[in-house]
C-alpha positions in Angstrom: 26.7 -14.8 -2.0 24.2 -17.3 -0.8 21.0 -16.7 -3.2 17.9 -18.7 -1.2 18.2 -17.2 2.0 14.8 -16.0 3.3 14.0 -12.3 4.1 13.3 -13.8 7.7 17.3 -13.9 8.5 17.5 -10.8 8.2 14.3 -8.8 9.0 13.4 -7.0 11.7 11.1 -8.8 14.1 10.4 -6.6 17.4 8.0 -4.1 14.9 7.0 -0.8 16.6 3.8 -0.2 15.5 0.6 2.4 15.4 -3.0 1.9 15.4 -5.6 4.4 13.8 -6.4 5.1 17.3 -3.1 6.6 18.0 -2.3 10.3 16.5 0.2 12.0 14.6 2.2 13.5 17.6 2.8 10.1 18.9 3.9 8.6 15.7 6.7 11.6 15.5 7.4 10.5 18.2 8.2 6.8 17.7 10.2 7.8 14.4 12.6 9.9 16.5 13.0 7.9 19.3 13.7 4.7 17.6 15.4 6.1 14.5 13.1 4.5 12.4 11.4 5.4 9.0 8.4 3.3 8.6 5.8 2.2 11.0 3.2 -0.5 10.0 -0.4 0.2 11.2 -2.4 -2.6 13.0 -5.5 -3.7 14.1 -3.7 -6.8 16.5 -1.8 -8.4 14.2 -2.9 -7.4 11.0 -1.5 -5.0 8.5 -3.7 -2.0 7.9 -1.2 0.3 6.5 2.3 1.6 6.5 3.5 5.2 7.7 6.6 6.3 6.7 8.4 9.5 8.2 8.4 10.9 4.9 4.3 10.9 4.8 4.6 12.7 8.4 7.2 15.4 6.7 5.0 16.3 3.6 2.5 17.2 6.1 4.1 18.8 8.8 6.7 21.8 9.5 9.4 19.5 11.7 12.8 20.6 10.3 11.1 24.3 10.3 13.9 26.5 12.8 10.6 28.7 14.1 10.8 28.7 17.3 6.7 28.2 17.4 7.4 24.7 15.1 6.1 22.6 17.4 2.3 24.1 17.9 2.2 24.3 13.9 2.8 20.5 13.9 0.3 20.0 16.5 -2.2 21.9 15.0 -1.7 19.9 11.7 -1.3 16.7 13.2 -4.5 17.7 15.3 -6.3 18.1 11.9 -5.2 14.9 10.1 -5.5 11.1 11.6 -3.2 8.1 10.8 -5.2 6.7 8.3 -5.7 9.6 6.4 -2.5 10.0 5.9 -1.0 6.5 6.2 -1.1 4.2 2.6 -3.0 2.0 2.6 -3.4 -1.6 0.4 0.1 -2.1 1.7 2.1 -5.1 -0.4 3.1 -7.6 2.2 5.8 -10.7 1.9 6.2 -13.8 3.4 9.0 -14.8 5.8 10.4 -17.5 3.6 10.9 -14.7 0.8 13.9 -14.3 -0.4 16.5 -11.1 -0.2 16.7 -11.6 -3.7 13.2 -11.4 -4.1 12.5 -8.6 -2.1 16.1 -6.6 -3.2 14.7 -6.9 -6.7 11.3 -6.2 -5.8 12.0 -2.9 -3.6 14.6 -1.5 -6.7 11.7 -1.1 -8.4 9.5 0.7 -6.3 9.1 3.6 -4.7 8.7 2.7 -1.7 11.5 1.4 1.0 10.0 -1.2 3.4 7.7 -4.0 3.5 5.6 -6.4 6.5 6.5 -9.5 6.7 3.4 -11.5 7.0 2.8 -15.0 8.3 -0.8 -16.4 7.6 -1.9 -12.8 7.9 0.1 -11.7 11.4 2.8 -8.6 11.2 6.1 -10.8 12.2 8.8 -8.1 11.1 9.5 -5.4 8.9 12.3 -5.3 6.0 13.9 -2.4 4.6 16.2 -1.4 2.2 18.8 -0.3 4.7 18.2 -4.0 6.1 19.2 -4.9 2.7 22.2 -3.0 2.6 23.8 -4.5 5.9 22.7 -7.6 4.3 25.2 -7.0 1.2 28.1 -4.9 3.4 28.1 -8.2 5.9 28.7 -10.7 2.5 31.9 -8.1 1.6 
């Protein structure tokens, strides 16, 4: 297994992101229709904060089987904005990181993606199921 290559290889570089002017609805949304579990927030091309699907869940009744589930999460997501319930002070990495780097980095965290900044523009996301079809592609 090749041990420099940068996180850039194998991040994701066409990022769907949100701004704090978009709402909650909309970033439900984005996480079904693109399968996707984290969404960096922006302000043009810099990283405000990151949204994960999980953030949207603890807040919202979306795998309720009420028939009525949706107005609940509308009337929740009505009451809360993105960067209320986004994190914030987000840790970024560079492109010419390394998958070791960031592998060892994420295993100790709780969290499960990172930005990938250049001179302080988003250029791609990583996650750890990146990762993961990183080390099933080396087997």
């Amino acid at each position: 297994m090749k041990k420099r290559v940068p996180i850039a290889r194998i991040m994701t570089k066409n990022v769907v992101t949100l701004s704090t002017k978009d709402d909650l609805l909309t970033a439900e949304e984005l996480f079904k229709k693109n399968r996707i579990r984290h969404i960096p927030v922006t302000s043009g091309d810099e990283v405000l904060g990151m949204l994960s699907y999980t953030d949207l869940m603890r807040i919202s009744f979306a795998d309720a089987i009420d028939e009525h589930e949706q107005d609940v999460d509308t009337m929740v997501y009505n009451m809360l904005r993105i960067e209320q319930v986004m994190v914030k002070d987000v840790i970024c990495v560079a492109p010419n990181a390394t998958i070791h780097e960031v592998a060892a980095f994420l295993a100790q965290k709780e969290f499960h993606a990172l930005p990938v900044v250049d001179n302080d523009k988003l250029v791609g996301i990583v996650t750890t199921t990146d990762l993961i079809n990183y080390l099933l592609a080396q087997y």
